[in-house]
VEXKE-355135 format. One line per field, with one value per residue (C-alpha): residue in one letter; x, y, z; residue number from 0. Coordinates in pm, whole numbers. Each point is the difference from the previous one (the first is absolute). Layout:
% residues N
res	A, ...;
x	X, ...;
y	Y, ...;
z	Z, ...;
n	NUM, ...;
This chain:
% residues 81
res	X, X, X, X, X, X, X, X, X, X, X, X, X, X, X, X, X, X, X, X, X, X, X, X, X, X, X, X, X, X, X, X, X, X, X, X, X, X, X, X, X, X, X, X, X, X, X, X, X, X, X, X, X, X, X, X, X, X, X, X, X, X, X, X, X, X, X, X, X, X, X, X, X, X, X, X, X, X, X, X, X;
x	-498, -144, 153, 349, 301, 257, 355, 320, 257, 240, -43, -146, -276, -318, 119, -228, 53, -172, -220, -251, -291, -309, -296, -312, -187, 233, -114, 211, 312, 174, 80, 192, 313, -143, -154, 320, 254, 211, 182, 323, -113, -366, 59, 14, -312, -169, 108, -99, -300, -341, -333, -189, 198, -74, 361, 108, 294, 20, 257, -22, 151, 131, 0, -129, -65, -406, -117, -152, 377, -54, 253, -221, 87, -195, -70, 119, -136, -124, 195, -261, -238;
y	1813, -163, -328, 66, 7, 219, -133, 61, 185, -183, -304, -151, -272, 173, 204, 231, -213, -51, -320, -173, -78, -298, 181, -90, 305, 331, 115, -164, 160, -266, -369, -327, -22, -298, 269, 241, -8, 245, 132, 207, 293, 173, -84, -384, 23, 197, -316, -312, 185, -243, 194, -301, -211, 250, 86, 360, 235, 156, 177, -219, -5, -335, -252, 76, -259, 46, -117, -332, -79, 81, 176, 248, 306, 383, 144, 350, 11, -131, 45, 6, 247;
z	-26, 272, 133, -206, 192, -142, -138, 224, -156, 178, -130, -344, 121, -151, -342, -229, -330, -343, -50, -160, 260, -77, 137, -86, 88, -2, 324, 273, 157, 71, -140, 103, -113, -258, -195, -61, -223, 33, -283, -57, -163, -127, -335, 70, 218, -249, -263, 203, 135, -156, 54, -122, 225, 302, 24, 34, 42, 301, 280, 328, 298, 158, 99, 379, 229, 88, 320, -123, -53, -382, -214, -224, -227, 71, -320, -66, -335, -341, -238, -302, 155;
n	0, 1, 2, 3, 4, 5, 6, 7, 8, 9, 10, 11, 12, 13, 14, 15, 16, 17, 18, 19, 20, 21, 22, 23, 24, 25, 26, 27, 28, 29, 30, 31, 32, 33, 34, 35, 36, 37, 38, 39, 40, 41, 42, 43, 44, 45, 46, 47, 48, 49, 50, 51, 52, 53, 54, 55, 56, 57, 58, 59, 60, 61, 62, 63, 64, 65, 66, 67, 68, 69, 70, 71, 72, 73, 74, 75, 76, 77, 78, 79, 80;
């Protein structure tokens, strides 16, 4: 994925976790940290996931300070696709 920095496996800043993302259109890789909530497991993403509210389940990886001084989320994947 271009512009996504890996995670360290020697330390735990930016973690592969489950979450519920806000994105208005589905076809951005990455998202402030406002729009993730990340979630302890797939089934309570799946739950708290609100199409008509333009929340979705999803795997992201985060947070990641950008270069605007941002933290965002990548996304890995959607969940309900």
């Amino acid at each position: 994925m271009r512009g996504f920095v890996p995670p360290d496996p020697e330390t735990s800043v930016s973690q592969e976790q489950f979450a519920v993302v806000y994105a208005p259109r589905k076809n951005r890789t990455r998202f402030p940290a406002a729009s993730v909530e990340a979630m302890a497991d797939e089934d309570s993403a799946m739950a708290q996931a609100d199409a008509v509210g333009k929340r979705y389940p999803a795997v992201v990886i985060g947070p990641s300070k950008s270069s605007e001084g941002q933290f965002i989320y990548y996304l890995v994947q959607w969940l309900d696709e």
